[in-house]
C-alpha positions as CSV (number, residue, x, y, z in Angstrom):
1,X,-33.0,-4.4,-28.8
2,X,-33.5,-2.1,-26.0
3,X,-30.8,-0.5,-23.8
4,X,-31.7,1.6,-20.8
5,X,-30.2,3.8,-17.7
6,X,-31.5,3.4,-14.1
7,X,-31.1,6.0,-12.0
8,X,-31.7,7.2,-8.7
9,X,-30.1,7.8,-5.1
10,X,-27.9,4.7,-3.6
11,X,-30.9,2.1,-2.2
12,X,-33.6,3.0,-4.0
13,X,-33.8,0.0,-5.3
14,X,-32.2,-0.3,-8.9
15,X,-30.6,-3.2,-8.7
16,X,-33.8,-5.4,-7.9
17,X,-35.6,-3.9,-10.4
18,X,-32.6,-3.9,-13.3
19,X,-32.4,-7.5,-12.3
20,X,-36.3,-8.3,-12.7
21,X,-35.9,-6.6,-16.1
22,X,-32.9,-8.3,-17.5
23,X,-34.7,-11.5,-16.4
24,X,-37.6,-10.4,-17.7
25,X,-36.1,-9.5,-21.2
26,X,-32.7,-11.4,-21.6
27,X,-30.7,-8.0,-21.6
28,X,-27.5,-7.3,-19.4
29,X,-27.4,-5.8,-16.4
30,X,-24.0,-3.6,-16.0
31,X,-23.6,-2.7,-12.7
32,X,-20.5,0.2,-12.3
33,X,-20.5,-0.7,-8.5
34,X,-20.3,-4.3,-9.0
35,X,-17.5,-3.4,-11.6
36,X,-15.5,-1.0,-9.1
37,X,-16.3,-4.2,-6.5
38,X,-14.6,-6.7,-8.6
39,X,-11.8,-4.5,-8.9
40,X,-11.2,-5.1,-5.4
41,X,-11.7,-8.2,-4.9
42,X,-9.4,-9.3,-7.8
43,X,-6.7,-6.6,-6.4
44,X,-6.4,-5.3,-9.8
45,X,-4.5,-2.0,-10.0
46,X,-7.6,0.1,-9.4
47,X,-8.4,-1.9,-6.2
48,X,-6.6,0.3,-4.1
49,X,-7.7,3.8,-5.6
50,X,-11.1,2.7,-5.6
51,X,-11.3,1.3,-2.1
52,X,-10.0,4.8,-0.6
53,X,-12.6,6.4,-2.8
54,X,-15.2,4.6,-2.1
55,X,-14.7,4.2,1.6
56,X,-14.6,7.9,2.1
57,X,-18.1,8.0,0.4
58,X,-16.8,9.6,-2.7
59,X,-17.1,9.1,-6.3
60,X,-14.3,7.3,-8.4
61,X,-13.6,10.3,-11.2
62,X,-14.9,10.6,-14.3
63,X,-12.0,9.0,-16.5
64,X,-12.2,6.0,-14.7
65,X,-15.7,5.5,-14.6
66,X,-16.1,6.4,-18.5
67,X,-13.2,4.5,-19.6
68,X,-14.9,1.1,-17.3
69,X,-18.1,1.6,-18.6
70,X,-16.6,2.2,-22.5
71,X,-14.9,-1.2,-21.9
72,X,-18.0,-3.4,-20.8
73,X,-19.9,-2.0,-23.6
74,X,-17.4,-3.0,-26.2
75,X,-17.6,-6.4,-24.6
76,X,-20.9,-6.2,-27.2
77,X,-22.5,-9.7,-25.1
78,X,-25.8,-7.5,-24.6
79,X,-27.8,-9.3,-28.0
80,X,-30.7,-8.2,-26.0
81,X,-30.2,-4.9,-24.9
82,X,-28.7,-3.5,-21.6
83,X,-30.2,-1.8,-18.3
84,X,-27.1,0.2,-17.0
85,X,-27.1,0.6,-13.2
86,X,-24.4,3.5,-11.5
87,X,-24.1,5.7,-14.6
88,X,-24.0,8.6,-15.7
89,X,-23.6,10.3,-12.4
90,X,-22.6,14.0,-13.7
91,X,-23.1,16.0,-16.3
92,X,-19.9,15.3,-18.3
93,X,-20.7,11.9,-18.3
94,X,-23.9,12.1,-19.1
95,X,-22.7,14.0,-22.4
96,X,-20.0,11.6,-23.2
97,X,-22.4,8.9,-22.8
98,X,-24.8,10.3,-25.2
99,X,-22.0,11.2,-27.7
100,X,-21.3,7.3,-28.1
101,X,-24.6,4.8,-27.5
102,X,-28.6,5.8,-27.9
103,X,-30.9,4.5,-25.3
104,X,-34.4,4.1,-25.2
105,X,-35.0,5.2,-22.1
106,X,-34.2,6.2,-18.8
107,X,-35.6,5.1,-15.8
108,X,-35.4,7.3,-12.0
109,X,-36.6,5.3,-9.0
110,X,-37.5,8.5,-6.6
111,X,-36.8,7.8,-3.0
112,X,-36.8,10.2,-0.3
113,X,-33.3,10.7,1.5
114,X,-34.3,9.2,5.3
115,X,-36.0,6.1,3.6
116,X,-32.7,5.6,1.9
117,X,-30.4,6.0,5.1
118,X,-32.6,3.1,7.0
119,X,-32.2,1.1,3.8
120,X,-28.9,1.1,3.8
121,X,-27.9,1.5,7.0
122,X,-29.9,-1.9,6.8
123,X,-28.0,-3.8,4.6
124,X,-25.6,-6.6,5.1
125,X,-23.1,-8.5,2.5
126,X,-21.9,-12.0,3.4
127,X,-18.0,-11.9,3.4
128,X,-17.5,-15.5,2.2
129,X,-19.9,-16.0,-0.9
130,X,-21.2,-12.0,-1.3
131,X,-25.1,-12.6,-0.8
132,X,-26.8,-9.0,0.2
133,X,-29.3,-9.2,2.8
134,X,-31.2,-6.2,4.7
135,X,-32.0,-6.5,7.8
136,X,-35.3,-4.7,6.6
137,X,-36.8,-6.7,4.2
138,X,-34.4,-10.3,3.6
139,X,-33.4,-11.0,6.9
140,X,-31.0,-14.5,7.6
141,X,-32.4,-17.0,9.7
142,X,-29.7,-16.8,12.1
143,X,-28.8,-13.1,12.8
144,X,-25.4,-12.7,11.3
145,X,-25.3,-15.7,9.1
146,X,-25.2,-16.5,5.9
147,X,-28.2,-19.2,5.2
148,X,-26.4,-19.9,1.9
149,X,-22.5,-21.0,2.9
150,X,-22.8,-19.6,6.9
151,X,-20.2,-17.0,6.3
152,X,-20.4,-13.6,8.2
153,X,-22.5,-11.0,7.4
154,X,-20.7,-7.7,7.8
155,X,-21.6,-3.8,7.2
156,X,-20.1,-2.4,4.0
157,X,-17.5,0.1,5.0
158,X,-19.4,2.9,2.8
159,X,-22.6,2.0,4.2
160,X,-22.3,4.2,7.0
161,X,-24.0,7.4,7.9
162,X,-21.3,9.6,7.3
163,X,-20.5,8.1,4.3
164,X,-24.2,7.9,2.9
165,X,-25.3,12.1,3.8
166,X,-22.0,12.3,1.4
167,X,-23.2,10.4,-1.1
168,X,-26.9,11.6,-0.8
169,X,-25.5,15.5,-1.2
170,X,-23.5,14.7,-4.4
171,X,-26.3,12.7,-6.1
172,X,-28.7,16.0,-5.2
173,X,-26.0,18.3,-6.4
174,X,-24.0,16.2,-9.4
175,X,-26.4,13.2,-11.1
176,X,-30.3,14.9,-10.1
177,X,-29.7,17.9,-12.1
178,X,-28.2,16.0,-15.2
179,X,-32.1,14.2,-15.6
180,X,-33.1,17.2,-17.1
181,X,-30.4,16.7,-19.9
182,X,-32.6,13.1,-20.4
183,X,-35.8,15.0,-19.9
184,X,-35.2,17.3,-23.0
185,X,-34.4,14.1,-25.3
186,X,-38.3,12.7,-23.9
187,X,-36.3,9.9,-22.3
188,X,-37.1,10.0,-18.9
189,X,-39.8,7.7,-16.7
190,X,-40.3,8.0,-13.2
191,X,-41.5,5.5,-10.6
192,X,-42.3,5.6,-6.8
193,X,-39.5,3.9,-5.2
194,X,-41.1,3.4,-1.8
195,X,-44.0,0.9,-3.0
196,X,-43.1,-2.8,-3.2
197,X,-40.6,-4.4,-5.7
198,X,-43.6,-6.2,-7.6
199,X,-45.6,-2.9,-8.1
200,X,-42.6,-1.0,-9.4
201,X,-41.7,-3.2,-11.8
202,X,-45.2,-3.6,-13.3
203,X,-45.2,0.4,-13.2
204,X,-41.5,0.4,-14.8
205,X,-43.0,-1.9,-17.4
206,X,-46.5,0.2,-17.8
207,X,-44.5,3.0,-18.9
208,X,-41.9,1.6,-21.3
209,X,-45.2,-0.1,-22.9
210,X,-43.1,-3.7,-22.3
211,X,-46.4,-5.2,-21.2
């Protein structure tokens, strides 16, 4: 079984590479954001807390997050392992994490800040069916159109400039700092973020010895 963290600043790129690995390896990806996003979009009684939160650019707080994350992992579907995505972003949560599941590693994805503001500034989610594009690197073949079900594409309401320097400031002064935590525990690998998806991944797998 393995079970891992990825970590690193919003658009680095950990949901491609959490995907190639739970592909790769038949674990489960848990993805807090896509939790916090189906919250939304099934009006649940968070919905409405976490759309304020998020839209502002802030972080939901730390009760919430641990008691989602406590939740999934209970769900015990991961036969395989894991690759948690969005979490721990503090120290507190780090520490309650730690008190309750092991992990074999953890994995940072190190992006500088102004590649990650034209990344996401970059992005686009289809409204109808939720496909992510990025205007970057997956562009549609109609500009503003879904090539799946030709819904529109739209900008994320968090995904804009204001709203990523916030995020950015709390990852540098909240979830950075809390990678020393891992790095005393020997947990910790770190890959260049800016290379392409294939040549992180084979890096990612170089260093967990998966290959």
């Amino acid at each position: 079984m393995r079970k891992y963290i990825i970590m690193g600043v919003q658009g680095c790129g950990k949901g491609t590479q959490a995907k190639m690995l739970k592909d790769a390896y038949d674990l489960v990806h848990i993805s807090v954001g896509d939790i916090f996003r189906w919250n939304i979009q099934a009006h649940t009684k968070l919905a409405a807390r976490i759309k304020r939160i998020m839209a502002a650019g802030e972080l939901v707080g730390d009760e919430v997050v641990e008691e989602i994350v406590r939740r999934r992992l209970d769900e015990h579907d991961w036969n395989y392992g894991f690759i948690l995505d969005g979490f721990p972003r503090n120290r507190r949560q780090a520490e309650f994490f730690l008190e309750s599941y092991d992990i074999d590693a953890v994995i940072q994805i190190d992006v500088p800040d102004r590649v990650v503001m034209d990344r996401i500034q970059a992005r686009r989610l289809c409204e109808k069916c939720g496909l992510d594009y990025n205007l970057m690197f997956h562009r549609p073949a109609n500009a503003g159109t879904c090539d799946v079900c030709g819904g529109k594409l739209i900008q994320r309401s968090d995904d804009n400039e204001s709203a990523i320097t916030s995020r950015l400031k709390d990852y540098h002064e909240k979830t950075a700092p809390i990678l020393e935590l891992f790095k005393k525990k020997e947990l910790v690998v770190v890959t260049d973020g800016t290379k392409k998806p294939d040549e992180i991944q084979a890096d990612i797998r170089r260093q967990l010895r998966l290959t």
